[in-house]
C-alpha positions as CSV (number, residue, x, y, z in Angstrom):
1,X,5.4,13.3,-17.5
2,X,5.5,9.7,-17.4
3,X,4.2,7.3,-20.3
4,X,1.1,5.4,-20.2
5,X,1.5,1.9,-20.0
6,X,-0.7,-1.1,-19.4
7,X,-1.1,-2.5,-15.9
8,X,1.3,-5.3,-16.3
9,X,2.5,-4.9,-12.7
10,X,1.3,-4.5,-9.0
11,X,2.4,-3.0,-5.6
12,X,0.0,-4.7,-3.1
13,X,0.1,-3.7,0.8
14,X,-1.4,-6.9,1.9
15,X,-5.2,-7.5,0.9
16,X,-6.4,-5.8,-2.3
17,X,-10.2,-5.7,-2.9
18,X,-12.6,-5.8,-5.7
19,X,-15.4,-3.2,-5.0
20,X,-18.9,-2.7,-6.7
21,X,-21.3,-0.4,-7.2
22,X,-21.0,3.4,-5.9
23,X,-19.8,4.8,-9.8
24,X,-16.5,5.4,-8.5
25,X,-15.1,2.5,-10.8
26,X,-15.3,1.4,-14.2
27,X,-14.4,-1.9,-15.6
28,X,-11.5,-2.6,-17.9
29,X,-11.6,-5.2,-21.0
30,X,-9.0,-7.8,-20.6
31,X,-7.9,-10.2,-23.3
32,X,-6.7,-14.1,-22.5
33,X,-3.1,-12.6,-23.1
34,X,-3.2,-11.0,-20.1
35,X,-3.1,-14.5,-17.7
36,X,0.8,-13.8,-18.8
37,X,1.0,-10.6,-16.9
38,X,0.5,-11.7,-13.5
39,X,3.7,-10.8,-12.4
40,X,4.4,-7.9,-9.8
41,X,8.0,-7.2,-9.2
42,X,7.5,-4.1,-7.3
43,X,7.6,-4.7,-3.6
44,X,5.2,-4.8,-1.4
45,X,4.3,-3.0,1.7
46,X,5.4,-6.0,3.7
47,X,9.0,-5.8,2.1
48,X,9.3,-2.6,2.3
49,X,8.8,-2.7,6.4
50,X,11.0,-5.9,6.7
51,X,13.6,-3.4,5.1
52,X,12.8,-0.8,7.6
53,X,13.3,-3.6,10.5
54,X,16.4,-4.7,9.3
55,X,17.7,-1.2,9.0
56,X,17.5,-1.1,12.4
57,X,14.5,1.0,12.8
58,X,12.1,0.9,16.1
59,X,8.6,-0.2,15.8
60,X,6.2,2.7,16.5
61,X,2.9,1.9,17.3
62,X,1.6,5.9,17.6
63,X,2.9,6.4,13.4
64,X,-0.6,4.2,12.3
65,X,-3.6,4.8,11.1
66,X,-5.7,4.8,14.0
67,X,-8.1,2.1,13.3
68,X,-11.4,4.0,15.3
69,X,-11.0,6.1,11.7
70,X,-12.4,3.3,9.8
71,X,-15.7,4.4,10.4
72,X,-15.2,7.6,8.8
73,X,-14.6,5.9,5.3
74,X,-18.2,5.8,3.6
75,X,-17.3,6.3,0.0
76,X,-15.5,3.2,-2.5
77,X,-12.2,5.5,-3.1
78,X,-11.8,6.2,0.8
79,X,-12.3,2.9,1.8
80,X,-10.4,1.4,-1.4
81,X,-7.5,3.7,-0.1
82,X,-7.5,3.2,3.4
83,X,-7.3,-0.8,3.0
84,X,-4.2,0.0,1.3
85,X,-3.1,1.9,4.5
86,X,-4.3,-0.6,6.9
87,X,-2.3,-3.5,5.0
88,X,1.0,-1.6,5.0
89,X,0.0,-1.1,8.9
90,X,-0.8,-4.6,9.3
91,X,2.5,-5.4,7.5
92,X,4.3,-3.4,9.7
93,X,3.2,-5.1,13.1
94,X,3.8,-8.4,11.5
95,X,7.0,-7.3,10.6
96,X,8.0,-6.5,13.9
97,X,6.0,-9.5,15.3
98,X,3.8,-7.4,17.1
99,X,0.6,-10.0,17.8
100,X,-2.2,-7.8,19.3
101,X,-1.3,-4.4,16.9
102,X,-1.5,-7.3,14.0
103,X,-5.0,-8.5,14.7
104,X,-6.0,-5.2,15.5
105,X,-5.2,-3.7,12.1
106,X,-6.2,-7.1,10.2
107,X,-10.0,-6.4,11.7
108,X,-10.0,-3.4,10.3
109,X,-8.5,-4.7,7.1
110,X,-11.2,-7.6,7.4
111,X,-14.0,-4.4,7.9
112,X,-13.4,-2.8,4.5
113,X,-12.7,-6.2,2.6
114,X,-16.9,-6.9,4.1
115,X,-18.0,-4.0,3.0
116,X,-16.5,-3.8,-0.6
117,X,-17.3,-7.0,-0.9
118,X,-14.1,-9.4,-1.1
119,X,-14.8,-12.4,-1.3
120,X,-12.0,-14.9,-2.5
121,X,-11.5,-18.7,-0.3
122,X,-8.5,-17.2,1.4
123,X,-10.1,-13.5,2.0
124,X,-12.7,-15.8,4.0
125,X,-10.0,-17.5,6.2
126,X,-7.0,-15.2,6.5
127,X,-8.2,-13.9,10.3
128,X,-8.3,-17.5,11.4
129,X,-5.0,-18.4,9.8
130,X,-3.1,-15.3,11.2
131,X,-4.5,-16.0,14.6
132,X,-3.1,-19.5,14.7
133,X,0.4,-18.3,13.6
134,X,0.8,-15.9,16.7
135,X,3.9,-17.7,17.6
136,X,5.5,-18.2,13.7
137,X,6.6,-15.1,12.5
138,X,7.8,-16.3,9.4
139,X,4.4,-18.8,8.8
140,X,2.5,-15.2,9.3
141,X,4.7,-13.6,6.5
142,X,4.1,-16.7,4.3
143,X,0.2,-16.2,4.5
144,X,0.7,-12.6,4.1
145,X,2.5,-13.0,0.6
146,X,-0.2,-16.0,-0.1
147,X,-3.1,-13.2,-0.1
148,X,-1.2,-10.8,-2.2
149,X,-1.2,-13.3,-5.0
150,X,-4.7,-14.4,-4.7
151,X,-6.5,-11.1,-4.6
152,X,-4.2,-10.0,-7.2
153,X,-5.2,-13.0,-9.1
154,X,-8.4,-12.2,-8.0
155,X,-8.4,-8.2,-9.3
156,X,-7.2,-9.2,-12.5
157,X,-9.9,-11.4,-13.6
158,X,-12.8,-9.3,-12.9
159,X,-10.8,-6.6,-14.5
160,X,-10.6,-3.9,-11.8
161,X,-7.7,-2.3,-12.2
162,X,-8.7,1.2,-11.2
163,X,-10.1,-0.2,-7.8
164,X,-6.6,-1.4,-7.1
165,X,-4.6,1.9,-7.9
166,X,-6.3,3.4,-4.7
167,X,-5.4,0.3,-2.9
168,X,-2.1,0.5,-4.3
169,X,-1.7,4.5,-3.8
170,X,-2.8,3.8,-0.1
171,X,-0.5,1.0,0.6
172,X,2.4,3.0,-1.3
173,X,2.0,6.1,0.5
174,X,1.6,4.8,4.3
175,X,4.7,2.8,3.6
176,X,6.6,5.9,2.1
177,X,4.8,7.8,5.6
178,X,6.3,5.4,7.6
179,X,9.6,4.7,6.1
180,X,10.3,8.4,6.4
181,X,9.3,9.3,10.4
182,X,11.4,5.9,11.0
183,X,14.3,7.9,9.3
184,X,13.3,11.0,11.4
185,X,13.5,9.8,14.9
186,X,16.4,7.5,14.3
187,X,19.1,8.4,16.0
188,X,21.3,7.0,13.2
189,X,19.6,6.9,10.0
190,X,21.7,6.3,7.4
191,X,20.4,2.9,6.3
192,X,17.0,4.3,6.9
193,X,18.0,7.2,4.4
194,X,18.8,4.2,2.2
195,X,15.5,2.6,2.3
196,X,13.6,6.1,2.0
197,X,15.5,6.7,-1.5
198,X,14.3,3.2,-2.9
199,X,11.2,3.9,-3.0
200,X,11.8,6.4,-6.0
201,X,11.9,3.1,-8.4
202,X,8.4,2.4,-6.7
203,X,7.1,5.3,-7.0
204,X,7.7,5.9,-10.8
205,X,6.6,2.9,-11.7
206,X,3.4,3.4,-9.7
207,X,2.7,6.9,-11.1
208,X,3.1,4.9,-14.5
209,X,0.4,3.0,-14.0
210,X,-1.8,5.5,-12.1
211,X,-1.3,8.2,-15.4
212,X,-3.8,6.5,-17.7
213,X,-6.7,6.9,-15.1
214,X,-5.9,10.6,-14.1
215,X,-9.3,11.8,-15.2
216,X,-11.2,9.0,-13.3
217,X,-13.1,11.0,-10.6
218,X,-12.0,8.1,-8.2
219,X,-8.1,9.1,-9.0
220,X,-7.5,12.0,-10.2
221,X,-6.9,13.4,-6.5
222,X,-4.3,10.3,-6.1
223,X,-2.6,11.5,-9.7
224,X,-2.5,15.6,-8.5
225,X,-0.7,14.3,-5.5
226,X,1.4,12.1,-7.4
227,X,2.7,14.9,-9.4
228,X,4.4,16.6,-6.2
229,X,5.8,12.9,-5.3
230,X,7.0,13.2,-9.0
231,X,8.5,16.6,-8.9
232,X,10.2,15.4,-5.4
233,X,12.1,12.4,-7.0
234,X,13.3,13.4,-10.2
235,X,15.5,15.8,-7.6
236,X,16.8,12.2,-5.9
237,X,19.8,11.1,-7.6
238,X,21.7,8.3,-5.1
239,X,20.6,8.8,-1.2
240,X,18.5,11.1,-0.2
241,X,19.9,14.7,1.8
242,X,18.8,15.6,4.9
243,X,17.3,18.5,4.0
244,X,15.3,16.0,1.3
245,X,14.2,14.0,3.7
246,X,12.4,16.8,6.0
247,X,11.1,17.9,2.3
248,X,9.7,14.4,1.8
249,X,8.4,13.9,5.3
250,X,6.3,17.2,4.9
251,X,4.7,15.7,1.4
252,X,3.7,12.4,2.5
253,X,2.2,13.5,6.0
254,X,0.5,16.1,3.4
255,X,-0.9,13.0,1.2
256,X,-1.7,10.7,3.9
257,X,-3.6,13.4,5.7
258,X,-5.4,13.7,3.0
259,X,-6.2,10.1,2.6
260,X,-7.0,9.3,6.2
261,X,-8.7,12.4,7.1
């Protein structure tokens, strides 16, 4: 079992949210200290694909969420979680510089930010920037990281922490979905295989943060599942086996099914 800790750290898939009403989130006290502990050096969804592109892997279109699904998300948690698989998706297009699967995926992105209720200056503006970047990859990237840190920024001043676990949990498990059916279908995967076991650091320090709101009704679903992502790592030592691999693939398509219906 991991140790509690304080959230001090943050793995964002692109957008992260601030939701009210619905009881499915409670807010945290914060202290002035806590400007200090704006840091997050876990990486993102968007990193975590560019490593998948520069392994070599093929972009994918069919291993997304399915953006018609976003209409099936009525409760905070679902759509809290499901931003956070959107963004990883949305990072992954702009990864591979794939313009109309990027806008696609940002309006449904955009869809859950309007109805939980984002509203930050660049949250308002981000479609209209990405859309005039369609030709500047590495401008598109830029504004991507630039909304990390301001709904981050964002999160932790109105003290919703709990909100952006399931954003978090999303994001981390749709990366972890996609990294490992890259590492499936390659036809040489040992870089992939590389990529699939760095995301053990991730994970555990995610689960950390995740354990001190296990019985929140909005995350203690997230933290049961967490505990077979748990028991699955602490077996990683080095690079991942083949046979792990097939073992990891069948618990993440297990999670995310569970996430995205």
């Amino acid at each position: 079992m991991k140790s509690k800790t304080l959230f001090v750290s943050f793995l964002v898939p692109v957008i992260f949210l601030v939701s009210c009403g619905g009881g499915e989130t409670k807010k945290k006290s914060r202290t002035g200290s806590d400007e200090a502990l704006m840091a997050y050096p876990i990486p993102t969804a968007l990193e975590i694909t560019q490593m998948l592109n520069k392994a070599g892997a093929a972009y994918i279109i069919s291993v997304t969420n399915d953006v018609n699904n976003v209409s099936r998300y009525g409760t905070t948690r679902a759509k809290a979680l499901n931003l956070g698989v959107y963004s990883a998706d949305l990072s992954y297009a702009a990864t591979y510089n794939m313009q109309q699967d990027m806008m696609t995926f940002l309006n449904a992105v955009k869809l859950l930010m309007e109805q939980l209720e984002i509203n930050t200056p660049l949250s308002q503006t981000l479609t209209e920037k990405l859309s005039k970047l369609e030709e500047n990859k590495d401008s598109a990237m830029i504004t991507i990281t630039e909304s990390i840190k301001d709904t981050y920024n964002y999160l932790k001043s109105n003290g919703k922490e709990d909100v952006a676990l399931l954003v978090m949990a999303g994001g981390f498990i749709e990366g972890l979905y996609l990294t490992v059916q890259m590492a499936e279908t390659s036809p040489d995967n040992t870089e992939l295989l590389k990529v699939v076991s760095s995301q053990k650091n991730v994970f555990n320090k995610l689960y950390e943060l995740i354990e001190p709101y296990k019985d929140d009704e909005s995350l203690k679903d997230v933290y049961h599942d967490f505990i077979d992502l748990d028991s699955f790592f602490s077996k990683v030592s080095g690079t991942i086996t083949q046979d792990q691999l097939n073992e990891i693939a069948q618990l993440a398509e297990k999670i995310r099914n569970n996430i995205i219906y």
